[in-house]
N, C-alpha and C positions, 0 to 999 in steps of 0.2 A: 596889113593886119591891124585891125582895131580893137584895142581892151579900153576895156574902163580905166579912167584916170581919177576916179569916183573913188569906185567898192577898192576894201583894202581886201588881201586876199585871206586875212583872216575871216571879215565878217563873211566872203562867199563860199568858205571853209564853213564856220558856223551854222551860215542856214541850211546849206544843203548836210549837215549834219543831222540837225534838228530836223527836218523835214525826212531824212530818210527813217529817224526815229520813231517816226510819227508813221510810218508807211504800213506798222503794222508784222511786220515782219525782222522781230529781234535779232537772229543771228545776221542776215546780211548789216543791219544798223550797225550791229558791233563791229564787223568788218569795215566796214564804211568808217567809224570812230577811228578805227585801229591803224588804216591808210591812211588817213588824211592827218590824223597826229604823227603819222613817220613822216608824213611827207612836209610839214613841216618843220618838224624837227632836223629833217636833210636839208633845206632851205636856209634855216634858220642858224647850223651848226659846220656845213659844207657847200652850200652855193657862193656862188661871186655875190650874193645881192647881201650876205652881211661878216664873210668870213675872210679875211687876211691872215693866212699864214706867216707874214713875212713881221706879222708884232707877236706872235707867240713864240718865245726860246724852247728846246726840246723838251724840257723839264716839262715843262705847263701845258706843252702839245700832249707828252704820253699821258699826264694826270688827266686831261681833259678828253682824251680819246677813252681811258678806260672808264672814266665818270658816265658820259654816252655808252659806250658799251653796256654797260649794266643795266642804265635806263631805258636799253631800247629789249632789253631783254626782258625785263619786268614789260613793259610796252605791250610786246607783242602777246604775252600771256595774260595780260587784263590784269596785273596788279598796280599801275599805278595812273592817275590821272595826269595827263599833259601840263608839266610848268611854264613849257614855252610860250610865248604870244608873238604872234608876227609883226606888233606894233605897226604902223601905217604905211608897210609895203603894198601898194596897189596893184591892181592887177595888169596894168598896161609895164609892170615893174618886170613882169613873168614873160620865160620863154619856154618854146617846144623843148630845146633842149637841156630846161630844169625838168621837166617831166620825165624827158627820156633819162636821161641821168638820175635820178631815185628810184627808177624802175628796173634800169639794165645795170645799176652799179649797187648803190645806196641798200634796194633790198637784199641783194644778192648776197654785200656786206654783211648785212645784220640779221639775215637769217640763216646763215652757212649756205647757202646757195641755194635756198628753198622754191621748188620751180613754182608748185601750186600758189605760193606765195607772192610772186612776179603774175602768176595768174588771176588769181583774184584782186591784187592791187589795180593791177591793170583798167579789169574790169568796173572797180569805184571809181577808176581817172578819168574813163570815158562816160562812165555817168555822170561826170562833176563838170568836164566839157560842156554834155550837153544841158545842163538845170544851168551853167554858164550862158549859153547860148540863146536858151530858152527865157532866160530875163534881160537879153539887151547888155548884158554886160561884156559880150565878145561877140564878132559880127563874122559869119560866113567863111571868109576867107582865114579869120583868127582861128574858129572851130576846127576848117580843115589840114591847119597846120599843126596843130595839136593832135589831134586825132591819128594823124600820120605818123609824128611823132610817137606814139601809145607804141601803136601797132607794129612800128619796127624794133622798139623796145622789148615788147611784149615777145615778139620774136627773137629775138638774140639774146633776151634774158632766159626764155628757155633752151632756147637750142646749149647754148654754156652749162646752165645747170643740168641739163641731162649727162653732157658730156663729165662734168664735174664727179656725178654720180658715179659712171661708168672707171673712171680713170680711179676710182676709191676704190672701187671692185678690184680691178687692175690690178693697183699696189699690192691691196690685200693677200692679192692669191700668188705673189711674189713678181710682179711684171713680168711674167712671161720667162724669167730668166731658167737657163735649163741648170743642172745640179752641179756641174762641171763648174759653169760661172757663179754658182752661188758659193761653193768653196774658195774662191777668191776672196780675200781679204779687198776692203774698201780703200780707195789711197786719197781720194778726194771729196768733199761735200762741198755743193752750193747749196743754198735755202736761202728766200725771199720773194720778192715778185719779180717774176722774170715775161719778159714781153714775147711771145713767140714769131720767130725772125722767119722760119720757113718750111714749107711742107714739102716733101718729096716721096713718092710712092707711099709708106707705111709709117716712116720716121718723121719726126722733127727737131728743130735745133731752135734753142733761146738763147736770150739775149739778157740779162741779169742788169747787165749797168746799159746805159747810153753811150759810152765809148768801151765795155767792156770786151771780153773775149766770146765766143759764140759756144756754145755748152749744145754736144749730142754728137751723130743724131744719138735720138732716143727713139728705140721702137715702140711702138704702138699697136694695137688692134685696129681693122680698117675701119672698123665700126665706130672707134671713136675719133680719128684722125677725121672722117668725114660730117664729123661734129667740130672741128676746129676749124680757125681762119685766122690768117696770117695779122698779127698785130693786136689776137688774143692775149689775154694776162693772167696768169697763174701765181695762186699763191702756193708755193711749192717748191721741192727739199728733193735734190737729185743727187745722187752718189754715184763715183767710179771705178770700176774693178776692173784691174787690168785696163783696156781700150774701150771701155764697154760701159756707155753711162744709160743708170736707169731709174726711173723713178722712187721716190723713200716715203715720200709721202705726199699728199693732194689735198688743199683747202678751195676754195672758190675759185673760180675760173671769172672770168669778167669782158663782155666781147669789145673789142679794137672799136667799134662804133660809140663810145663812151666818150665825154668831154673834159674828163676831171685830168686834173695835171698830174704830171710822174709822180709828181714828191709825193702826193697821197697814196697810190699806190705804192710807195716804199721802193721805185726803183733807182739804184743807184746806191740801196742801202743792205746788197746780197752780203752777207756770209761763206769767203774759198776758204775749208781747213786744208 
């Protein structure tokens, strides 16, 4: 695979900006703006190409997680213009799976697990691919790795957030529990990100820490267990009554195909009362 060692991937950020702006048709521009400033901003706040965890103390991580937070919330709703700049990361700097990672992790993140969102990014990343491709600056072999990349993202970033959706439902309407086991008093709480270890017929069982103990099963609807795959990440708040553990509550789901390391997802950092 060949990128440029040239273009940085801000300017090929910028033109293909400017040029979609120019295209005529406002609201995809805006979308086109909207992508490509998250995706830098994931690059620039959570890739390996400029972020160490290992120099930020926890203090300065949570202030700095919820400073992005906010900004990516304004972001998304068009009230603020991008501060970041990519400074002289080139594009031969870039791989398939920083793409896929802002796509199946990063939006998912930042928009509650917004699918149409994963959907239309998607679709600016494969246009940026090709206005990529289309000026000599990635060659053939570079485009169809990327591309590939897109598309499996694209894919598992919605299969997750539908599932995400359904399991909110779930909670909602009491997980399924019947009235006998809702008079039970709760004895235990986990909540955090927990990695899901295994599927079997309807239930599943997670995994909260790395060495931890295994939490479930927990029943499910088959409808959305056949939306899950083993080494999915949930953000999520499970309680036990009696024998009987059930979901309390559901945030974003994130599929096992992702490359970001535990400590981002917070695992190893669960909450047992």
């Amino acid at each position: 695979m060949n990128l440029s060692t040239m273009m940085t991937v801000q300017d090929a950020i910028d033109q293909f900006d400017t040029a979609s702006m120019a295209g005529g048709d406002k609201a995809h521009g805006q979308e086109v703006e909207r992508c490509l400033d998250a995706f830098a901003a994931y690059l620039l706040h959570f890739s390996d190409l400029f972020h160490d965890e290992e120099d930020m103390d926890e203090e300065r991580m949570e202030e700095w997680e919820e400073s992005l937070g906010a900004y990516m919330e304004q972001l998304f709703e068009g009230d603020v213009e991008p501060p970041q700049d990519l400074g002289g990361l080139t594009l031969d700097q870039l791989d398939p799976e920083h793409v896929h990672d802002f796509l199946a992790w990063f939006i998912l993140r930042e928009t509650d697990g917004d699918q149409e969102a994963v959907q239309i990014c998607g679709g600016v990343m494969r246009e940026w691919i090709g206005y990529l491709a289309g000026r000599g600056w990635i060659d053939t072999a570079g485009k169809a790795a990327f591309l590939e990349s897109i598309a499996e993202a694209v894919e598992a970033g919605q299969r997750v957030a539908k599932a995400a959706r359904l399991l909110l439902r779930f909670v909602r309407m009491g997980s399924g529990m019947s009235e006998q086991v809702r008079r039970l008093p709760f004895s235990d709480f986990v909540e955090g990100h927990a990695r899901l270890h295994g599927i079997e017929g309807h239930a599943i069982t997670l995994r909260f820490a790395e060495d931890g103990p295994l939490i479930g099963p927990i029943d499910l609807p088959q409808e959305i267990v056949a939306l899950l795959r083993e080494g999915d990440v949930m953000d999520v708040e499970v309680g036990r009554r009696g024998e009987i553990w059930q979901m309390v509550d559901i945030g974003p789901v994130y599929p096992a195909s992702v490359h970001v390391e535990p400590e981002v997802f917070g695992i190893g950092d669960a909450d047992l009362d």
